[in-house]
Each structure stands twice: as structure tokens, then as C-alpha cells.
C-alpha positions in Angstrom: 33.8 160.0 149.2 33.9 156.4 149.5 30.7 154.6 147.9 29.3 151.2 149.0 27.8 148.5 146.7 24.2 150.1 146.9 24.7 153.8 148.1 24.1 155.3 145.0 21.0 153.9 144.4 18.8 156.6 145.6 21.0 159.3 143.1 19.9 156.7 140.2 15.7 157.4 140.1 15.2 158.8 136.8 18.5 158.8 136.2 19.5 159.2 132.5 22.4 156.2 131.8 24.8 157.2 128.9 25.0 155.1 125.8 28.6 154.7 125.9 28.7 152.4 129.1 25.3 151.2 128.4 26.0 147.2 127.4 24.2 145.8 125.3 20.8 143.7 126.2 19.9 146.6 128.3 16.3 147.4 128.3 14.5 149.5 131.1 10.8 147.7 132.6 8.0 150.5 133.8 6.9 149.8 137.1 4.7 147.6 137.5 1.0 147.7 139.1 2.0 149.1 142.7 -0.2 147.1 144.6 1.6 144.0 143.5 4.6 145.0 145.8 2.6 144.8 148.9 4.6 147.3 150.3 1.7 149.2 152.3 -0.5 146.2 153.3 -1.5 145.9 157.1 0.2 142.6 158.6 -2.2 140.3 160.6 0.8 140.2 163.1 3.8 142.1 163.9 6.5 141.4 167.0 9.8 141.0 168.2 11.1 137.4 168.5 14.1 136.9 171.1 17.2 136.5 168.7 20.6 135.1 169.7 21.9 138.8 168.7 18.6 140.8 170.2 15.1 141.4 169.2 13.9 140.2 165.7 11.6 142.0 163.9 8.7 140.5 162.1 5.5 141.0 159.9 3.1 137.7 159.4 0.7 138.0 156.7 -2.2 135.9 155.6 -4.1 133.0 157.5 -3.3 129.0 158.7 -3.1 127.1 155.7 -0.5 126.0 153.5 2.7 125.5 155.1 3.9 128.9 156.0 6.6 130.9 154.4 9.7 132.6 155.8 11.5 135.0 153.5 15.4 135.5 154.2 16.1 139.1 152.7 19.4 139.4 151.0 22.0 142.2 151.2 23.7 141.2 153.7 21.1 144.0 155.8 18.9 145.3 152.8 16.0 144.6 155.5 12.4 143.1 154.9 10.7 145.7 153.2 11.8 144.8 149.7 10.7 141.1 150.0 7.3 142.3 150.6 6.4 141.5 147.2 6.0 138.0 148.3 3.5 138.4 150.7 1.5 138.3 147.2 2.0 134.2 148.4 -0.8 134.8 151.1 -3.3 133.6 149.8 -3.9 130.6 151.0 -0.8 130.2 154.1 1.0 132.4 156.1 4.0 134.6 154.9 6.6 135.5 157.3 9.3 139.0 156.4 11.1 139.7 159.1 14.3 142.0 159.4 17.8 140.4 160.0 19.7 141.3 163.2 21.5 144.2 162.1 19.3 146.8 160.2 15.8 147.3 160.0 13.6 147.4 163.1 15.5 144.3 164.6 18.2 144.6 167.0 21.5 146.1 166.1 24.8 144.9 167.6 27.6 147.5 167.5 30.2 144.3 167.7 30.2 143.5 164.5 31.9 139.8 165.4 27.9 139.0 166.4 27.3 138.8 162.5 28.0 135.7 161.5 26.7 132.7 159.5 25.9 130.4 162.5 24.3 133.3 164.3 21.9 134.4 161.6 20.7 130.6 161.5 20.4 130.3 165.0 18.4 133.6 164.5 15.9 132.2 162.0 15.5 129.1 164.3 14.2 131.2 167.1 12.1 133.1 165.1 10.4 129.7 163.8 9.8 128.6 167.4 8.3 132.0 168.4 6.2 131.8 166.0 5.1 127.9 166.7 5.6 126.9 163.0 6.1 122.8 163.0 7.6 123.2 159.5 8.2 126.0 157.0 9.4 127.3 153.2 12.3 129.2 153.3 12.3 131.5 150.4 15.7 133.5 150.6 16.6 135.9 147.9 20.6 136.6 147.4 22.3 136.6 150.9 18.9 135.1 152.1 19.5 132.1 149.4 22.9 131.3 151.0 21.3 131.3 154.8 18.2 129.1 153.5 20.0 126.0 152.8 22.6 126.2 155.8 19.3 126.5 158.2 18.3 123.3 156.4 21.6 122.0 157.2 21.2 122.1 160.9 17.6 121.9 161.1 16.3 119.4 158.4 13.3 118.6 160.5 12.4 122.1 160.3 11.8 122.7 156.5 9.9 121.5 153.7 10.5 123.3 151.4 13.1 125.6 149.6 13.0 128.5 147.3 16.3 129.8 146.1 15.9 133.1 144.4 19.1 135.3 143.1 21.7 133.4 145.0 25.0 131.4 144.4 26.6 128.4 146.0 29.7 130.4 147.2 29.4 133.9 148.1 32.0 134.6 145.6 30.3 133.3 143.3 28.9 136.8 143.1 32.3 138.4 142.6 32.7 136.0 139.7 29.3 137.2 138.1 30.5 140.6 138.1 33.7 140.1 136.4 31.9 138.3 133.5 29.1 140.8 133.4 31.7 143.7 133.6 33.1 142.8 130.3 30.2 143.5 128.3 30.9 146.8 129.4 33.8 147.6 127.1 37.6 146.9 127.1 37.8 150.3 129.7 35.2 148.9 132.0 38.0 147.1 134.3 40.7 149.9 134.3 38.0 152.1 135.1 36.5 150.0 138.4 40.3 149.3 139.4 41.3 152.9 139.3 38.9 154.6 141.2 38.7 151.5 144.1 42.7 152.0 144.4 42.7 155.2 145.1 39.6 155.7 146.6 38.1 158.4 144.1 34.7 156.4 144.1 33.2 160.3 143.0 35.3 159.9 139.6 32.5 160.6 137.3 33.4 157.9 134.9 33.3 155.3 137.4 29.6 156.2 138.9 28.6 156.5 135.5 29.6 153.1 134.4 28.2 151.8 138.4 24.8 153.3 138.0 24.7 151.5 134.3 25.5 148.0 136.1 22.7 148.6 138.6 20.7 149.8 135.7 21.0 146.4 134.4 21.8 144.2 136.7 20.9 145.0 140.0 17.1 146.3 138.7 15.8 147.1 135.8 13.0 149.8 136.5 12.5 153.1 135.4 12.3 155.0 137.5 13.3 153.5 140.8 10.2 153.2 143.7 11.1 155.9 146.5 10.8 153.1 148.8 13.8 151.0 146.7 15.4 154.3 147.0 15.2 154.7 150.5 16.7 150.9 151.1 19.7 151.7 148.8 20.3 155.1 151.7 20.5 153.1 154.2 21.9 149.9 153.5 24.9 152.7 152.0 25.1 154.0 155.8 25.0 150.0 157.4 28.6 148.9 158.5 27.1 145.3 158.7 26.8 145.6 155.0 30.6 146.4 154.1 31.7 144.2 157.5 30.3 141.3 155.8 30.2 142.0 151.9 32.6 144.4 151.3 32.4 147.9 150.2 31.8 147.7 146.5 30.4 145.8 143.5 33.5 144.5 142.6 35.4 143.9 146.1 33.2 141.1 147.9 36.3 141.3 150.7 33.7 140.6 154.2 33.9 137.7 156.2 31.4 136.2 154.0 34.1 135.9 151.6 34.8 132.1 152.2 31.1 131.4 152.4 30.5 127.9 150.2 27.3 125.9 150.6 28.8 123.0 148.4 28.3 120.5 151.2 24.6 121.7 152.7 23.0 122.1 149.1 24.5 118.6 148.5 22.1 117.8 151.6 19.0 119.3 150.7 16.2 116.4 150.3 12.8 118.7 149.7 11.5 120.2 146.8 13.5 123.6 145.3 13.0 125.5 143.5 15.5 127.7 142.0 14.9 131.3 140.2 16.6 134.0 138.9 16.3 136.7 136.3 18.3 136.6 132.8 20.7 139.4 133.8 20.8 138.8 137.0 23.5 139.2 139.7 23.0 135.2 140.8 23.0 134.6 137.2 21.2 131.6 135.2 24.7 129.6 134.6 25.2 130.4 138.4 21.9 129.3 139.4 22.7 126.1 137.3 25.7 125.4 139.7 22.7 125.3 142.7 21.0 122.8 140.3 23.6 120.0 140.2 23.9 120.1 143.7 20.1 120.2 144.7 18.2 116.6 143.9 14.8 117.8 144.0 15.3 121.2 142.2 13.2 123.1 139.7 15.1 126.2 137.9 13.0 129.3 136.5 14.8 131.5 134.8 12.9 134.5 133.9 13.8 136.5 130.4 14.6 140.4 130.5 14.8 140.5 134.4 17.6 141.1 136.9 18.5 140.6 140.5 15.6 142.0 141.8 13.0 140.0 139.7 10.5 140.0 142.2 10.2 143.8 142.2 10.3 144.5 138.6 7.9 142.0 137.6 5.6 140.2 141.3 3.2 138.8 138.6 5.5 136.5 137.0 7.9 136.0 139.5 5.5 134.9 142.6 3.0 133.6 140.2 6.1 131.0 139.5 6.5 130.2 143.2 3.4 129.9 144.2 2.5 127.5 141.4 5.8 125.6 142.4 4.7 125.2 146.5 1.0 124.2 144.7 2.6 121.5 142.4 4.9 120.4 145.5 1.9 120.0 147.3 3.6 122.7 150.3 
């Protein structure tokens, strides 16, 4: 059995991780107070926005305000659902989630050639002028952090704002993180991912073992897992978009988002950024310092004992942060 990136994630809730692959700095987070993920709150809106690959999917939350917010999920296809901790921003503007062509409840193109950089931006541009927003705050997590600023690139009139949450300047800048995390794994750690991704023995127990330890770490930090995180892990697993564009592990980031580098539309950004991520994360601090160089107007929040999915293991902190950023920014 051949595993993808995030396919074993629903085998991991409650999972026990063993000592021996365990690095160190690990330290599991409870959950915190459900209600913070937003998960279950009723949209004022939902709808399908025409989309240059089919229908997009959206959920508006929250009332005319501030300037409005439009998340960008990552994965490439993790979907909407796990950026819903944001919609904790509604207070006072609208917050936008909507589902990438290719998963989720938006359209899904069996020619997998539709999925491509331009087309996701031409995407989010149509779903801007369905929903009649003048300007907007792209907050893109991971993937959704590399499609923000190339929007901004060919739509500069279009956004006031950026916030930059988990993400890298090239997309292999996330294959580089990995290798560096991987060796506080032990001196076995490498032989062990290269063995079982040449021969294709991804059920060798010694190599889920030390996977489900990197997630523990990395990828997010809870114990136990929500069901709904669960549940995005299963299907993101099943989502040929996902290894079309990424790749089909941790360690092998071989899609044709490969040559992805932003160098040039970061170097262009001219609105306030702000730029987070979580201390172990898998967009790293010194990563996330490479966005910083290239971004004039950029803010960077690191946030101690997090990962990757910051947001989820601790929505207090994390969009208490970014909305006292758009505040301060006056967005």
C-alpha cells in the first residue's frame, strides 16, 4: 500500500508515538476550547461562484465592516473546513472559506492539466467579483500562502492586505524543511524514509512509525486528533490533485508545483503582511524569515510550541495575532 503525505492521519488519533523516533522538543497540546474552531457555526451565506475550472464553493461569515477576508486553504486540496478557525476574525468584517477547485464541495476536474497556478488565481479572482468585494485580505495558510501573493501579483488593485501563515517562498522550500527537520530524528531517520519510498513498502512499520512521529510534531501537535481533522487527512489521502500537484509523500514534493518560486511577486508586494508560523512548523521560522526579506511591509509572529497547523492547535493565540495585526494596519 502506497501512502500519501496526509493519509495516515486518521490512523494517528490517540495514537501512542514511540520514544525511539520521538525527536526531541516534542511536546503534545490538549485540544483546545472547541468552539474556538468554528467548525459547526451557521454561515450568513453560502454559494457557488462560477470558477474558470467549475463551480466554487463558499461560506461568508460575519457582517459589512472591516475589509473582508478570503482564506486560501493549503494542501494542495485539504479543503475549507480546517481554516474555519478563522472565521473567529468575524467580528467586525466579513470572512470568506471557500473550497479550491478540486476537492471539497467545489467542482472537480478529472483533467488534472486544469490544476494549475494561473488557474487557481484566476479562480480566487472570480470568486472576489461574485462576491462584489472592492478590496480584500488574503490570508493563505501553506499552499494558500504561495497563491496569496501571486493573486496580488496580477491583481494589486484587488488586495490590501496579506497574511502569510505556514508558507515558503518556493514550494520546495517545504522539501527543504523536511530534510532539516528529519535529522533530529536520528542518524536512521533518512535510510529509513529512502527505503521504504524506493520500494514502495510505505506499510513497513518502521517507516509509519517514524511518519506518524513527524506529523506528531510537525504537521500538528494535538492529542488526540479532532474527528473532523481526521476525516480531512481521509480524504485529502484519496485526492489525486493532492499527489498530481505535491507529490505522494512527506519527503518527495515531485508535482508540478515543484518549480513553484514567488521570489519575484513577494518582491512586489506593497501592503501590510503579516507573516506567521509556529516554532516547529512545516513553513518554519527561518523559512518564514526568507518571506520577510522579500516582503517591505511585513510583520513576522512566530508562535513558541506550535506547528504547521497553529491555528487549530491554539485559535486563541493564533487569530488573536491576526486580527490585532489587520486592527493595527487599520484593514
Amino acid at each position: 500500500m502506497r501512502l500519501s503525505r496526509r493519509s495516515m492521519l486518521a490512523g494517528m488519533a490517540g495514537a501512542v508515538v514511540a520514544p525511539a523516533v520521538m525527536a526531541k522538543g516534542y511536546k503534545p497540546l490538549p485540544q483546545p476550547d472547541p468552539k474556538l474552531w468554528h467548525i459547526d457555526d451557521e454561515p450568513v451565506l453560502t454559494g457557488q461562484a462560477p470558477g474558470p475550472n467549475g463551480g466554487v464553493y463558499y461560506r461568508v461569515y460575519g457582517q459589512f465592516g472591516r475589509t473582508p477576508v478570503i482564506t486560501l486553504h493549503g494542501g494542495p486540496a485539504a479543503g475549507e473546513t480546517y481554516m474555519r478557525p478563522y472565521v473567529g476574525l468575524a467580528t467586525d468584517r466579513q470572512v470568506v472559506t471557500y473550497d479550491q477547485s478540486g476537492c471539497g464541495k467545489s467542482a472537480r476536474p478529472e483533467d488534472l492539466s486544469l490544476y494549475t497556478l494561473d488557474r487557481y488565481v484566476a479562480e480566487l479572482e472570480a470568486l472576489r467579483a461574485h462576491l462584489a468585494f472592492e478590496k480584500v485580505v488574503l490570508l493563505g495558510h501553506s499552499w494558500g500562502g504561495v497563491l496569496a501573493p501571486a493573486y496580488a501579483a496580477a491583481h494589486p488593485e484587488r488586495v490590501a492586505g496579506l497574511v502569510l501563515a505556514g508558507t515558503g517562498v518556493r514550494w520546495l522550500d517545504f522539501q527543504e524543511a523536511a530534510e532539516r527537520w528529519l535529522l533530529e530524528f536520528g542518524p536512521d531517520a533518512r535510510a529509513t524514509i529512502d527505503r521504504a519510498e524506493k520500494s514502495g513498502a510505505m506499510d513497513d512499520p518502521a517507516y509509519q512509525k517514524l511518519i506518524q512521529a513527524y506529523y506528531a510534531r510537525h504537521l500538528c501537535r494535538l492529542d488526540p486528533y479532532p474527528d473532523w481533522f481526521n476525516r480531512i487527512g481521509e480524504e485529502i489521502g484519496r485526492n489525486p490533485v493532492y499527489a498530481h500537484l505535491n507529490g505522494p509523500t512527506e519527503f518527495q514534493f515531485t508535482g508540478t508545483f515543484a518549480s513553484i518560486d514567488n521570489t519575484r511577486a513577494l518582491r512586489g508586494v506593497r501592503v501590510p503582511t503579516l507573516i506567521t508560523c509556529g516554532e516547529y512548523d512545516e513553513g518554519p521560522p527561518w523559512i518564514a524569515r526568507r518571506i520577510q526579506k522579500l516582503v517591505r511591509r511585513s510583520k513576522l509572529v512566530a508562535f513558541d510550541e506550535l506547528s504547521h497547523m497553529s491555528h487549530v492547535e491554539d485559535p486563541a493565540r493564533v487569530v488573536g495575532a491576526t486580527g490585532a495585526f489587520l486592527r493595527a494596519a487599520r484593514l
